[in-house]
C-alpha positions as CSV (number, residue, x, y, z in Angstrom):
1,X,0.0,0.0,0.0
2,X,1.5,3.4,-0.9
3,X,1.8,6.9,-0.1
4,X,2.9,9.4,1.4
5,X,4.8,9.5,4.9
6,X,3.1,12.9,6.0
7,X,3.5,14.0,9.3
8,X,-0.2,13.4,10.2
9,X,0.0,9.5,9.3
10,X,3.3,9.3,11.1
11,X,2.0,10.7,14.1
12,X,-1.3,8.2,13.7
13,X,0.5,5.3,13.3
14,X,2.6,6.6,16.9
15,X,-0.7,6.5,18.2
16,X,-2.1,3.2,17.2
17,X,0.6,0.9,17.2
18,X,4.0,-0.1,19.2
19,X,7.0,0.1,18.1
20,X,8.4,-3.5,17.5
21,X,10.6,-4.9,20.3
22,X,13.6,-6.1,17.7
23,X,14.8,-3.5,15.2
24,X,11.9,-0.9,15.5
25,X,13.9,0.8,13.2
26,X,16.7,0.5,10.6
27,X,17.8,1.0,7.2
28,X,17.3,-2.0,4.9
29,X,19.9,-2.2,1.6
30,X,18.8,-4.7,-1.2
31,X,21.0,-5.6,-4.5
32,X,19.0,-6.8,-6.7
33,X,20.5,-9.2,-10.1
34,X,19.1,-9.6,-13.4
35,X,19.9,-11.2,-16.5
36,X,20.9,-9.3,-19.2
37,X,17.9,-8.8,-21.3
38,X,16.4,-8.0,-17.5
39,X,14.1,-11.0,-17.5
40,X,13.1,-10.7,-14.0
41,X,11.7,-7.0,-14.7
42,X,9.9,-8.5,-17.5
43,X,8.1,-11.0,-15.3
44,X,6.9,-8.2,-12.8
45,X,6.2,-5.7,-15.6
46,X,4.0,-8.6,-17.8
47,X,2.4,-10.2,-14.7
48,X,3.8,-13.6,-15.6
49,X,3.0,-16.5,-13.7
50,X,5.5,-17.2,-13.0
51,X,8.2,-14.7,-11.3
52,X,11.4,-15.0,-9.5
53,X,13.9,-12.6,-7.9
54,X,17.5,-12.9,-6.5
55,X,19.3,-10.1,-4.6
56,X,21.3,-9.7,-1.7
57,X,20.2,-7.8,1.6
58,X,21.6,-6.3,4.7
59,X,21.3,-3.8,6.6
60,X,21.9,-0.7,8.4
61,X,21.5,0.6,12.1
62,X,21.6,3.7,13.2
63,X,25.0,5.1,14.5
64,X,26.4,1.8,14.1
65,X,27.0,1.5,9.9
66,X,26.4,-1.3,7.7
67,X,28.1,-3.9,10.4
68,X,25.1,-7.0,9.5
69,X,25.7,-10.2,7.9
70,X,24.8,-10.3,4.0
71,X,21.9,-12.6,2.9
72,X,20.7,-14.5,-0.4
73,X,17.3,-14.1,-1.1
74,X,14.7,-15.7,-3.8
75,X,11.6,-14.7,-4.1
76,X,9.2,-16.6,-6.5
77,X,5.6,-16.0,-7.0
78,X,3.5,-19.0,-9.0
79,X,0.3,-17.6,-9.9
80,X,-1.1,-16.3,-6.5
81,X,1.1,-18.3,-3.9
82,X,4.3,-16.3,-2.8
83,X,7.4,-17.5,-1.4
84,X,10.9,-16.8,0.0
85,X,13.7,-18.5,1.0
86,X,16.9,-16.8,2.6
87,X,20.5,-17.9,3.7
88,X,23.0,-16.0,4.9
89,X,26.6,-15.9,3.1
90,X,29.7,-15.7,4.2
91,X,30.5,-12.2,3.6
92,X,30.0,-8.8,5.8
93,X,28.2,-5.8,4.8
94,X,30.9,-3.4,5.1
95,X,32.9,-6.2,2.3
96,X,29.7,-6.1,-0.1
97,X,29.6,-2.4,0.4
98,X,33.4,-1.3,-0.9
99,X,33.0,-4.1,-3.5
100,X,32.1,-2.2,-6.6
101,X,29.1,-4.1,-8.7
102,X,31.0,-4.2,-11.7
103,X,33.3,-6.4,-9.8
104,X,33.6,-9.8,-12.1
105,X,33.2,-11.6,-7.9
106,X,30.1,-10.6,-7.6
107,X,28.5,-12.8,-10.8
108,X,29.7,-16.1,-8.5
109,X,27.3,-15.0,-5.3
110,X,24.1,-16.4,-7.5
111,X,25.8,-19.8,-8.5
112,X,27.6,-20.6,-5.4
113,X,24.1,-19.2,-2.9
114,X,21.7,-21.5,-5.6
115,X,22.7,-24.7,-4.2
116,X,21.8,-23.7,-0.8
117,X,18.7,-21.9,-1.7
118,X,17.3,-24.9,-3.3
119,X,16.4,-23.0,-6.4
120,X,17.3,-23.0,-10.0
121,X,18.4,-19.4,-10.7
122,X,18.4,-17.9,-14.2
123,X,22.3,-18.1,-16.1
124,X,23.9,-14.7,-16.2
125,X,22.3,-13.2,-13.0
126,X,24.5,-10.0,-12.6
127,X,24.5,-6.7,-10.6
128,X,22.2,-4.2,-11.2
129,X,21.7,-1.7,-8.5
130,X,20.7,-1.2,-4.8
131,X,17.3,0.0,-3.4
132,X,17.9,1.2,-0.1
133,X,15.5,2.3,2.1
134,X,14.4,3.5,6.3
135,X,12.2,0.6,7.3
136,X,10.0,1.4,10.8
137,X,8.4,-1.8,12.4
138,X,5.6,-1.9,14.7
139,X,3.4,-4.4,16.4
140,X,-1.0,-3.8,17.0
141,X,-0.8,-4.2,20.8
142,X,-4.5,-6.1,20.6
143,X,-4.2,-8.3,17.7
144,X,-0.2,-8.3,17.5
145,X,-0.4,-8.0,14.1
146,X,3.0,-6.7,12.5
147,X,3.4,-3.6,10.2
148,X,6.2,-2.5,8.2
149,X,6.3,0.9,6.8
150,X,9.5,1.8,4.3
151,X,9.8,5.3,3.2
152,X,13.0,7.5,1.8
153,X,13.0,4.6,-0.6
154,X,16.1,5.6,-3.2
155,X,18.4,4.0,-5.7
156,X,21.9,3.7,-3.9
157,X,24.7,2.2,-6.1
158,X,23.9,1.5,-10.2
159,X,26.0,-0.7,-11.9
160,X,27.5,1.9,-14.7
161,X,27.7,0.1,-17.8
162,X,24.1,-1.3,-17.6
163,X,22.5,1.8,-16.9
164,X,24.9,4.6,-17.7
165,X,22.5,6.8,-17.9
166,X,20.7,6.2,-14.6
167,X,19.0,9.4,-12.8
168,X,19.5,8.9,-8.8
169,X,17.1,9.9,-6.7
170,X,14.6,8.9,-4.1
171,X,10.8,8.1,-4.7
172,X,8.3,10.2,-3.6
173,X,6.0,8.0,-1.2
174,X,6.0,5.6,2.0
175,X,4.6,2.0,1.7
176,X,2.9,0.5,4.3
177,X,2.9,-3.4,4.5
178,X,0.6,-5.1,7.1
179,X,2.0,-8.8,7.9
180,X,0.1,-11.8,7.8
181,X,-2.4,-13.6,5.9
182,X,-4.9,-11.3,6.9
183,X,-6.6,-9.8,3.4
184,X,-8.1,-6.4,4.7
185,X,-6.4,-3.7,7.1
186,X,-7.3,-4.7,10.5
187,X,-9.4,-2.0,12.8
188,X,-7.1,-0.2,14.0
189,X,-5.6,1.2,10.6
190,X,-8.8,1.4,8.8
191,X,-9.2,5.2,9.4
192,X,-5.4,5.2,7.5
193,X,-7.8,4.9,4.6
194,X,-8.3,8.9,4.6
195,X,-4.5,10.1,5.2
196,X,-3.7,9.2,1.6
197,X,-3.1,5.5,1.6
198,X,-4.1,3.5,-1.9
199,X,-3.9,-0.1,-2.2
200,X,-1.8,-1.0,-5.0
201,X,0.9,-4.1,-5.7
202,X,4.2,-2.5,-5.3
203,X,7.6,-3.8,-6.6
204,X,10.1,-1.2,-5.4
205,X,13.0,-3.1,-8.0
206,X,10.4,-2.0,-10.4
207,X,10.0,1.8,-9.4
208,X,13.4,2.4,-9.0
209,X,14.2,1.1,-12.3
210,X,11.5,3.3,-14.1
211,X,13.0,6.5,-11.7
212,X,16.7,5.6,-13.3
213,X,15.9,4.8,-16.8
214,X,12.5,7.0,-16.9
215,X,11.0,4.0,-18.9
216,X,7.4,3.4,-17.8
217,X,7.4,0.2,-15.6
């Protein structure tokens, strides 16, 4: 669900919810691979059905740097039914981070992380770029329900030679994601409705690409 993270919402969502008792708050850095004729985009972009993404993740805390382990993630989606399966690697954040992407070590991470994954990955996954954004975390006291809201969402690094071109920048809304299986907004967010919120599916690889390249996604 996106929009805009006005001070009005914030301060609603202050008042509704808690913050979450494990990382209330940090900044969440994604590298996301493609093939080169960006067959992954294509998937998203033609609703295929079937869709799969590899990247890498870590993140940052406040004061404290990019000091977390780096993780493999695939996400597939068949149809309707999502999924996700993570491992962690054997490599730092601060070592991903003054790697550059054009760095020919970086094409081995998919290969050597597909084993462990359980996952046939596309040949010639590569760098693309980073979307890197403040991710808040709170819990609904009554229902525990978790909610994840991601805002300042930006392109950080861009591989040069696939998009030398590339525009940086930082998107202009907030998304808000409630967790579970749960398919409406539970009570206590339901007046959210009015502070701008629209429900939409949301790929931020997508958006960022389109904010780079200014090709409509």
């Amino acid at each position: 669900m996106a929009m805009a993270l006005q001070p009005s919402l914030a301060a609603f969502l202050e008042r509704r919810l808690r913050p979450a008792p494990d990382y209330p708050c940090n900044e969440v850095v994604s590298l996301y691979y493609d093939t080169p004729h960006w067959d992954s985009l294509a998937a998203k972009l033609n609703s295929d059905y079937l869709k799969l993404k590899f990247r890498l993740r870590y993140y940052r805390s406040p004061g404290n740097g990019a000091t977390s382990p780096v993780y493999a993630e695939v996400k597939t989606k068949i149809g309707s039914r999502r999924g996700k399966v993570r491992i962690q690697l054997d490599l730092t954040a601060s070592e991903l981070e003054g790697t550059p992407l054009e760095d020919p070590a970086l094409l081995e991470l998919p290969r050597l992380a597909a084993g462990r994954l359980g996952v046939v990955l596309p040949a010639r996954l590569a760098p693309t770029f980073t979307v890197e954004y403040q991710r808040l975390r709170f819990v609904e006291p009554a229902t525990r329900t978790q909610v994840c809201v991601d805002h300042r969402i930006r392109a950080g690094r861009v591989h040069r030679q696939r998009l030398s071109h590339a525009r940086p920048g930082a998107l202009p809304h907030a998304v808000l994601e409630q967790k579970g299986e749960e398919p409406s907004l539970i009570a206590a967010l339901e007046p959210i409705i009015g502070l701008g919120l629209r429900r939409e599916s949301y790929s931020k690889y997508a958006r960022i690409y389109t904010h780079l390249t200014g090709h409509a996604a």
